[in-house]
mmCIF file of the C-alpha atoms, coordinates in Angstrom:
data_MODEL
# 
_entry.id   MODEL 
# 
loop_
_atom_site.group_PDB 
_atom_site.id 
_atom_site.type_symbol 
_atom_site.label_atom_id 
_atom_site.label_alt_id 
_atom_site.label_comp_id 
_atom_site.label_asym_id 
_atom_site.label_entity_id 
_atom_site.label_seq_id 
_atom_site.pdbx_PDB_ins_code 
_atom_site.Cartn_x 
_atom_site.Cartn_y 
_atom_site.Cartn_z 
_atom_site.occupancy 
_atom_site.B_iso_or_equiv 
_atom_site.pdbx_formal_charge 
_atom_site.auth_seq_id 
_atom_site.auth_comp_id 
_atom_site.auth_asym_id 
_atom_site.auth_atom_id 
_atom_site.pdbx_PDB_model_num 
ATOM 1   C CA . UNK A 1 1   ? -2.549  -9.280  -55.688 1.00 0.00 ? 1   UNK A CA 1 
ATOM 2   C CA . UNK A 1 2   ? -3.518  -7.582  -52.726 1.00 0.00 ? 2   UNK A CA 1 
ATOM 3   C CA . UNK A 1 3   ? -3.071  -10.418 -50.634 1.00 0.00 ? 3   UNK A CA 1 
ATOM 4   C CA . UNK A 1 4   ? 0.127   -10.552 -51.689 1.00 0.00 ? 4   UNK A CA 1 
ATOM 5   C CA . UNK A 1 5   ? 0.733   -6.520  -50.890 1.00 0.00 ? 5   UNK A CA 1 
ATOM 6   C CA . UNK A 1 6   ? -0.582  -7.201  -47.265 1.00 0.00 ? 6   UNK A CA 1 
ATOM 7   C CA . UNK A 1 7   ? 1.588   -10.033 -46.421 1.00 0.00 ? 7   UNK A CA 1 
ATOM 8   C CA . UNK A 1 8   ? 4.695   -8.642  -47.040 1.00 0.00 ? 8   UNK A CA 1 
ATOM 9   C CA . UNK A 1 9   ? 3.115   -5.033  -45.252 1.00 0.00 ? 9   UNK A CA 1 
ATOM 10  C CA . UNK A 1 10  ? 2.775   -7.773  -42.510 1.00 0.00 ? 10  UNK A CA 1 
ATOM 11  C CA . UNK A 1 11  ? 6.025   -9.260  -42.814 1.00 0.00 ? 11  UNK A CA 1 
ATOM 12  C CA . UNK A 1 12  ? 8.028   -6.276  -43.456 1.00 0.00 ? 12  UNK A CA 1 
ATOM 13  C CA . UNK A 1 13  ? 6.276   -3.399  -41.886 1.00 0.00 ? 13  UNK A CA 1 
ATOM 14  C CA . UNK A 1 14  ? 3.805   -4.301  -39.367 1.00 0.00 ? 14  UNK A CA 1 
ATOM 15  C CA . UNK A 1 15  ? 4.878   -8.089  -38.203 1.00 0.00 ? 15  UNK A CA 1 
ATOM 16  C CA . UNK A 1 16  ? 3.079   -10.683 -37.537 1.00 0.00 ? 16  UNK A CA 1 
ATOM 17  C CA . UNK A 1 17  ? 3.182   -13.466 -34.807 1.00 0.00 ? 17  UNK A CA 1 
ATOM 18  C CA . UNK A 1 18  ? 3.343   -12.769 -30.886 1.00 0.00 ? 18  UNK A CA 1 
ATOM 19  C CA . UNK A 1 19  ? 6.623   -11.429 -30.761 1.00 0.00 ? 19  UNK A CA 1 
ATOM 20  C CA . UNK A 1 20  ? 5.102   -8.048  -32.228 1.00 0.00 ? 20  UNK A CA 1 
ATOM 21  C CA . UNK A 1 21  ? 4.114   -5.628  -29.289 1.00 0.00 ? 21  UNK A CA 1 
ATOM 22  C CA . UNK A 1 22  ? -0.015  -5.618  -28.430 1.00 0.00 ? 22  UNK A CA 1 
ATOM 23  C CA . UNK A 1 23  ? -1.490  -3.284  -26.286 1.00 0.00 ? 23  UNK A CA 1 
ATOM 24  C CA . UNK A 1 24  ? -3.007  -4.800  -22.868 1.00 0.00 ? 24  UNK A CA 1 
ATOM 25  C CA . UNK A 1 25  ? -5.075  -2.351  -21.370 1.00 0.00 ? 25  UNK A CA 1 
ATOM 26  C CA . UNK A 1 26  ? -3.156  0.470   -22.573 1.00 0.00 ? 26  UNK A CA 1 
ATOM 27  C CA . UNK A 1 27  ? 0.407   -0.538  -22.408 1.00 0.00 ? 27  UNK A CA 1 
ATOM 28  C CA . UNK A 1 28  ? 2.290   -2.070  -25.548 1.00 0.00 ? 28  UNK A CA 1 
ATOM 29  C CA . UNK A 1 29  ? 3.303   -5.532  -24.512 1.00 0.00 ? 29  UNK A CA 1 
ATOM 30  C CA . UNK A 1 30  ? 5.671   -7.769  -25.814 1.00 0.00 ? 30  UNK A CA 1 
ATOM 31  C CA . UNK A 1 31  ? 4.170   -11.710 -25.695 1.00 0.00 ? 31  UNK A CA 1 
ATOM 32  C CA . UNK A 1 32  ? 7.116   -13.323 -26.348 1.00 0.00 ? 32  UNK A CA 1 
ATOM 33  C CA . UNK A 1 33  ? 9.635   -13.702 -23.655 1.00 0.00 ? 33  UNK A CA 1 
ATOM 34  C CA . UNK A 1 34  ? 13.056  -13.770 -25.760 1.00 0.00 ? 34  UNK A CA 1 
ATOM 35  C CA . UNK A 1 35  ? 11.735  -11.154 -27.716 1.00 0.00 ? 35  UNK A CA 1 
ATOM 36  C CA . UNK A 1 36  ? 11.248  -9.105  -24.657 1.00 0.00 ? 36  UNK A CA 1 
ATOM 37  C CA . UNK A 1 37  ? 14.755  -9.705  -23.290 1.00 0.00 ? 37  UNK A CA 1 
ATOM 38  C CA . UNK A 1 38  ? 16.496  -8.970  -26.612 1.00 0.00 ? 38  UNK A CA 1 
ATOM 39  C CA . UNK A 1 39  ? 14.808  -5.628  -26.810 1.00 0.00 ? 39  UNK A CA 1 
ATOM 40  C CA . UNK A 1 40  ? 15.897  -4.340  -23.861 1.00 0.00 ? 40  UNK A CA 1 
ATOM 41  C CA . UNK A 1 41  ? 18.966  -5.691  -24.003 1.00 0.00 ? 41  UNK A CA 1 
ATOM 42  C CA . UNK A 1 42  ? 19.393  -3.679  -27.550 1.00 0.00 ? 42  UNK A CA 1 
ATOM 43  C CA . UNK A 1 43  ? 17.671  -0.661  -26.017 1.00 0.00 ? 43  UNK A CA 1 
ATOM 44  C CA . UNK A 1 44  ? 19.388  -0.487  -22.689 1.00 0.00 ? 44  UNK A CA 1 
ATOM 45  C CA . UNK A 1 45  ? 15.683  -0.569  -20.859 1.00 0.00 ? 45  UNK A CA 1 
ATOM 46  C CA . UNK A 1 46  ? 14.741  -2.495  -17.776 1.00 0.00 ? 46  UNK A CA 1 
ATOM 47  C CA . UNK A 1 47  ? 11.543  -4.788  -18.122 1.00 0.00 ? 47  UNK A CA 1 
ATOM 48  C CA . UNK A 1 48  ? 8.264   -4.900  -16.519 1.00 0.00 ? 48  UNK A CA 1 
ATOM 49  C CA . UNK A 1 49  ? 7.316   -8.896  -16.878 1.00 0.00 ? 49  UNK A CA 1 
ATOM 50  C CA . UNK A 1 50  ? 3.989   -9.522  -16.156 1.00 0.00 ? 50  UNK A CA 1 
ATOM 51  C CA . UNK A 1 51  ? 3.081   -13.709 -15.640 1.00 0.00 ? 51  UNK A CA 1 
ATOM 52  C CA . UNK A 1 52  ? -1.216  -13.933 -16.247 1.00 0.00 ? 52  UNK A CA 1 
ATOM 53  C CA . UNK A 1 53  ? -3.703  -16.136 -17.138 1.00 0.00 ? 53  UNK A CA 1 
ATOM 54  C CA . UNK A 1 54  ? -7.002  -15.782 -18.964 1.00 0.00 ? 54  UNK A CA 1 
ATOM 55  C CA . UNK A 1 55  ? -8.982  -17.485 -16.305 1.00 0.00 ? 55  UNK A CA 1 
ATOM 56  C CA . UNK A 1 56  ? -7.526  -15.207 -13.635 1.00 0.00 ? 56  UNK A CA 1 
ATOM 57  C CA . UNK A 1 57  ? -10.248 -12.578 -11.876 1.00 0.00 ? 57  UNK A CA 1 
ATOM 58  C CA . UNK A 1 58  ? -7.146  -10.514 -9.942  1.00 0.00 ? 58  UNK A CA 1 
ATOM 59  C CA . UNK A 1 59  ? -5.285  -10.491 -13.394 1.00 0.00 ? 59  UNK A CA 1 
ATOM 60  C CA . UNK A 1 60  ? -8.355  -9.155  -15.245 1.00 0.00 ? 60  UNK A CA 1 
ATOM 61  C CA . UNK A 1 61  ? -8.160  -6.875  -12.094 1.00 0.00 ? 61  UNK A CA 1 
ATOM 62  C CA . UNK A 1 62  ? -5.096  -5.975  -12.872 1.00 0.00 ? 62  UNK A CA 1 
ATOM 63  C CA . UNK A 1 63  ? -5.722  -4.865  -16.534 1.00 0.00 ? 63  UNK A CA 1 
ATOM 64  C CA . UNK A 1 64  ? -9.188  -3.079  -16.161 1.00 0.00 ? 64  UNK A CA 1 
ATOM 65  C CA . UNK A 1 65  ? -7.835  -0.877  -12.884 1.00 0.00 ? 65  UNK A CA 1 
ATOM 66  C CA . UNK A 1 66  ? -3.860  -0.625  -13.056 1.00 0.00 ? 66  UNK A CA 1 
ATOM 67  C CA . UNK A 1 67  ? -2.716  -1.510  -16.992 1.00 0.00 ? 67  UNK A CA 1 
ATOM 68  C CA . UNK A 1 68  ? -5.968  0.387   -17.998 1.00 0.00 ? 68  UNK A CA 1 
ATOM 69  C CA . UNK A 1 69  ? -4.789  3.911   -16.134 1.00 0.00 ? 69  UNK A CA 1 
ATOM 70  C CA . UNK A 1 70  ? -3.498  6.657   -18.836 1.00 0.00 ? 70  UNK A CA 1 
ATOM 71  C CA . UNK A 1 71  ? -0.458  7.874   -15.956 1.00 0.00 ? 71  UNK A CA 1 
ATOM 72  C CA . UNK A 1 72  ? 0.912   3.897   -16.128 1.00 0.00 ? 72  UNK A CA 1 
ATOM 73  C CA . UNK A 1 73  ? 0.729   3.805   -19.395 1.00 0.00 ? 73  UNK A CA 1 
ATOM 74  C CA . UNK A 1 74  ? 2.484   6.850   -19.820 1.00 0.00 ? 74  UNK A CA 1 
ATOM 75  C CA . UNK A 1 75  ? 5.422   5.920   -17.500 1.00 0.00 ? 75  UNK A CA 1 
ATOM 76  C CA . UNK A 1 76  ? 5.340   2.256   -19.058 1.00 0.00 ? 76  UNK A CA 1 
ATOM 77  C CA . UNK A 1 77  ? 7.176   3.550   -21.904 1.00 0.00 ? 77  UNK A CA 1 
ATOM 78  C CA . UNK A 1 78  ? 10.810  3.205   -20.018 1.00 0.00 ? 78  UNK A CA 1 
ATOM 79  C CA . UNK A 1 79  ? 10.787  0.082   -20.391 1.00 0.00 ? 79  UNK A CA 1 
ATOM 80  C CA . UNK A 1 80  ? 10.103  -3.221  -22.355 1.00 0.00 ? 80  UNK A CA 1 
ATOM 81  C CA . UNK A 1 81  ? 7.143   -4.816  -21.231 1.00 0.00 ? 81  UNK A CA 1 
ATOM 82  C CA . UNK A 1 82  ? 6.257   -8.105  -21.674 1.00 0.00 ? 82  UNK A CA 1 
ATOM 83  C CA . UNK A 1 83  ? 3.276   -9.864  -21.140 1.00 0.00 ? 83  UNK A CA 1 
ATOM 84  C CA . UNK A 1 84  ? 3.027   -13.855 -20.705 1.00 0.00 ? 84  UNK A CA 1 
ATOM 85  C CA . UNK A 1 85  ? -0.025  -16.129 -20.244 1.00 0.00 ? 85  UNK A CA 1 
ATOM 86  C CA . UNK A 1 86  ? 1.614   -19.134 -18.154 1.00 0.00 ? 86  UNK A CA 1 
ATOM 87  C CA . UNK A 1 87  ? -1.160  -21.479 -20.045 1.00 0.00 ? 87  UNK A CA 1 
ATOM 88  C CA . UNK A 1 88  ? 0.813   -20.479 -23.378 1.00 0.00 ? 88  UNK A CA 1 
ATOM 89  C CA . UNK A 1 89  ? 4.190   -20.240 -22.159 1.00 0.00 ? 89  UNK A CA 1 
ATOM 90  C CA . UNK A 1 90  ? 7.025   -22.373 -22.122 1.00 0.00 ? 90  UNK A CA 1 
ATOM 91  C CA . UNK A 1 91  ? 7.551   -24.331 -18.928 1.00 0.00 ? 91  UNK A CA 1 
ATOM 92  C CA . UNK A 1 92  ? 11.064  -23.467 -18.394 1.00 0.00 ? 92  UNK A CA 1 
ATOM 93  C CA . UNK A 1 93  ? 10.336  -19.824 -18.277 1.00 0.00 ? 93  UNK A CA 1 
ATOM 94  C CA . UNK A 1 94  ? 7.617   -20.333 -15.766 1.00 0.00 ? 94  UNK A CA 1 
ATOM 95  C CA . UNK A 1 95  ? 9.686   -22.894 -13.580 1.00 0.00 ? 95  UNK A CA 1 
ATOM 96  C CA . UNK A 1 96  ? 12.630  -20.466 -14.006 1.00 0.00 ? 96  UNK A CA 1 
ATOM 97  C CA . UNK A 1 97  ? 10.324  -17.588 -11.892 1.00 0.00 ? 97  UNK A CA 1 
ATOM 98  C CA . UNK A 1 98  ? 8.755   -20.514 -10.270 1.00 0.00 ? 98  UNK A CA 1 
ATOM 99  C CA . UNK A 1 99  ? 5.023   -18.753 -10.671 1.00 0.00 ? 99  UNK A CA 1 
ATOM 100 C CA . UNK A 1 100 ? 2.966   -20.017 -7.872  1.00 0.00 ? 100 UNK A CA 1 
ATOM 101 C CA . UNK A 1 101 ? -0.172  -17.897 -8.396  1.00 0.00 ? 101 UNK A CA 1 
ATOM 102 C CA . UNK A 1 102 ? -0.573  -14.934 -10.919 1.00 0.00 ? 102 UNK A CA 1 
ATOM 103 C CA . UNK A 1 103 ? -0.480  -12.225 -11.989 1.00 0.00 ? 103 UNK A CA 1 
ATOM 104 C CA . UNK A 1 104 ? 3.192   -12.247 -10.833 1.00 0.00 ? 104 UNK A CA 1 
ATOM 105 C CA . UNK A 1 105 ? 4.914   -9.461  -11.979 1.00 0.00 ? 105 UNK A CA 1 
ATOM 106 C CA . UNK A 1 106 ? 8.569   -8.752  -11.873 1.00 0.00 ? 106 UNK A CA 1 
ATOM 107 C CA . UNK A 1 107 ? 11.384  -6.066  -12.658 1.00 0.00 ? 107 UNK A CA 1 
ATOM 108 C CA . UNK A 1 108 ? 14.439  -7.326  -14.682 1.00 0.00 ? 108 UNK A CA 1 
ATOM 109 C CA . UNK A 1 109 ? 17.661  -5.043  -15.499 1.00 0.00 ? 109 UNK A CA 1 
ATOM 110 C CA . UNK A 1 110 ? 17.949  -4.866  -19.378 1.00 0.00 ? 110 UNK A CA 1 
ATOM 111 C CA . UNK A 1 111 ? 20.270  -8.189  -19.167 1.00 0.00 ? 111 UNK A CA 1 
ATOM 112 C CA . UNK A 1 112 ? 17.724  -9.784  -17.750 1.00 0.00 ? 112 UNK A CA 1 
ATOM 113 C CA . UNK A 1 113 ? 18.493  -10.142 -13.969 1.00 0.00 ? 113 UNK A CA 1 
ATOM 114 C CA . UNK A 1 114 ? 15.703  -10.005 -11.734 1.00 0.00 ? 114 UNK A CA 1 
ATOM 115 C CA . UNK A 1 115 ? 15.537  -6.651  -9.776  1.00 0.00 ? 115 UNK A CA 1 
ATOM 116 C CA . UNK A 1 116 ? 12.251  -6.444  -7.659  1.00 0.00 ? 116 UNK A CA 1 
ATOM 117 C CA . UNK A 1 117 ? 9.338   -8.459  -7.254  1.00 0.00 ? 117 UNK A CA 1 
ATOM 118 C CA . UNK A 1 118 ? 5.362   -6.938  -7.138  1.00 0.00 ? 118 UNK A CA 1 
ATOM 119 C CA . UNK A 1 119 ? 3.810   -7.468  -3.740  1.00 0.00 ? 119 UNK A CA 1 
ATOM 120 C CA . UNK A 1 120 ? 0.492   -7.050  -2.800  1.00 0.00 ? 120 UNK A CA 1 
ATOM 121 C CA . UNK A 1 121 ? 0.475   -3.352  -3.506  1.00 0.00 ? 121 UNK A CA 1 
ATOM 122 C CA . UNK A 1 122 ? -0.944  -3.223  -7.277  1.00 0.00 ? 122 UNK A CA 1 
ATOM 123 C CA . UNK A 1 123 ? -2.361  0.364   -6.889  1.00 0.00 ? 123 UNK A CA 1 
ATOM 124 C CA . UNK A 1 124 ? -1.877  2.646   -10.096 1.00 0.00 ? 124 UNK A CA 1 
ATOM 125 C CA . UNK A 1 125 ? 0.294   4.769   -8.020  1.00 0.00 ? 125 UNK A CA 1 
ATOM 126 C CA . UNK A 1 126 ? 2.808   1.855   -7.028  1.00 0.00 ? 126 UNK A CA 1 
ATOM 127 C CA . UNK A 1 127 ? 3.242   0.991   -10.497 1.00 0.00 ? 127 UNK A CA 1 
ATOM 128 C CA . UNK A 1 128 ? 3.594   4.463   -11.524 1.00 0.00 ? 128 UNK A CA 1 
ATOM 129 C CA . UNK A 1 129 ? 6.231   4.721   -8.994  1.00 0.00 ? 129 UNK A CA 1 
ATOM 130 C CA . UNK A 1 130 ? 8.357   1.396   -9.900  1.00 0.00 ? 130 UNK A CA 1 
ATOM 131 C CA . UNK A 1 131 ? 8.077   2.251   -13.638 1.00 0.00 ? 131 UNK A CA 1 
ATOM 132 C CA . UNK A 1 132 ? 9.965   5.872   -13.007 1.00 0.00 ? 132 UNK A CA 1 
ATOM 133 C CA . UNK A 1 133 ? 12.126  4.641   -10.620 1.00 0.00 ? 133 UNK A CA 1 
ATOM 134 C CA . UNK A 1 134 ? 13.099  1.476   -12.723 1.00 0.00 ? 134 UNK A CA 1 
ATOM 135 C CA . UNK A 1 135 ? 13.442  3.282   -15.645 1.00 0.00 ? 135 UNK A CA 1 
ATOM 136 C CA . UNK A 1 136 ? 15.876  6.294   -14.084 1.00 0.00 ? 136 UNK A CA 1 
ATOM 137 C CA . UNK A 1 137 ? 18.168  3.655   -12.427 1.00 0.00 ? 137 UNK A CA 1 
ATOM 138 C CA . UNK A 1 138 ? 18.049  0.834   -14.556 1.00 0.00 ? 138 UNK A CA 1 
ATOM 139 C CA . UNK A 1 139 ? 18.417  2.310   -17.851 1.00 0.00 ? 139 UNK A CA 1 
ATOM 140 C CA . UNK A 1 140 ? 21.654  2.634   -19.867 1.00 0.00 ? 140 UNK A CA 1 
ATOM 141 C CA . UNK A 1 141 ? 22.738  4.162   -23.087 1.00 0.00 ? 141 UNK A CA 1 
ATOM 142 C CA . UNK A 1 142 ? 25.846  4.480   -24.675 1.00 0.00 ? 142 UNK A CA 1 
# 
C-alpha cells in the first residue's frame, strides 16, 4: 500500500523522469530539451541552455564556481533553464547547435530562437548580468 501512495505522489505531485526540474549546483534545471522549450513558451521566459558532459573538467568548472554562486542562482529564476548532457541527448538537438566542445551555453527567446551565445567570459558576474538582462528584455506576459 504505500508503494502504491508514493507512486502516484510521484506521478501526480512530485514527477518522475528527467523532464522534472533538478537542481545543478544551485539552479533548478530542466533535463529535457522539449520540456524546457514548452515551459517557457507557456511562461513567456527566455532560456538559459546549458550543453555538458560528465567527463568535462571546464563543465565541472562551471558548476562548482558559476552554477554553484547563491547571486546566479538567484537571478536564474527569470528564466527556464535547461540542462543537457550531449552523451544523453538526442543527436538532432546537438547537430541543431552544432556543439563542438562544451559546456556551450546559449540564450533562447521563450519561442525558442537563439539570442546570444556564452563566450569565454564564464565569471559569476557575466552570468549574473545575462540572466537580468535576458530576463528584462526577453520576457513577455500577457
Amino acid at each position: 500500500m504505500k508503494k502504491i501512495v508514493f507512486l502516484i505522489g510521484c506521478i501526480f505531485f512530485v514527477g518522475c523522469g528527467s523532464s522534472q526540474p533538478e537542481y545543478v549546483g544551485k539552479i533548478r534545471f530542466v533535463k529535457d530539451y522539449k520540456k524546457g522549450l514548452d515551459l517557457a513558451y507557456e511562461a513567456g521566459k527566455p532560456v538559459m541552455l546549458v550543453f555538458s558532459a560528465t567527463w568535462c573538467g571546464a563543465c565541472k568548472a562551471m558548476i562548482n564556481d558559476v552554477f554553484s554562486d547563491d547571486e546566479v542562482a538567484e537571478a536564474s529564476k527569470g528564466l527556464v533553464n535547461v540542462f543537457l548532457d550531449v552523451d544523453k541527448t538526442d543527436k538532432e538537438t546537438v547537430k541543431k547547435y552544432q556543439i563542438r566542445y562544451v559546456p556551450s551555453v546559449f540564450f533562447l527567446d521563450y519561442s525558442g530562437e537563439i539570442i546570444q551565445t556564452v563566450g569565454n567570459d564564464r565569471s559569476s558576474d557575466d552570468f549574473i548580468w545575462k540572466m537580468k538582462y535576458m530576463a528584462s528584455r526577453h520576457s513577455y506576459t500577457e
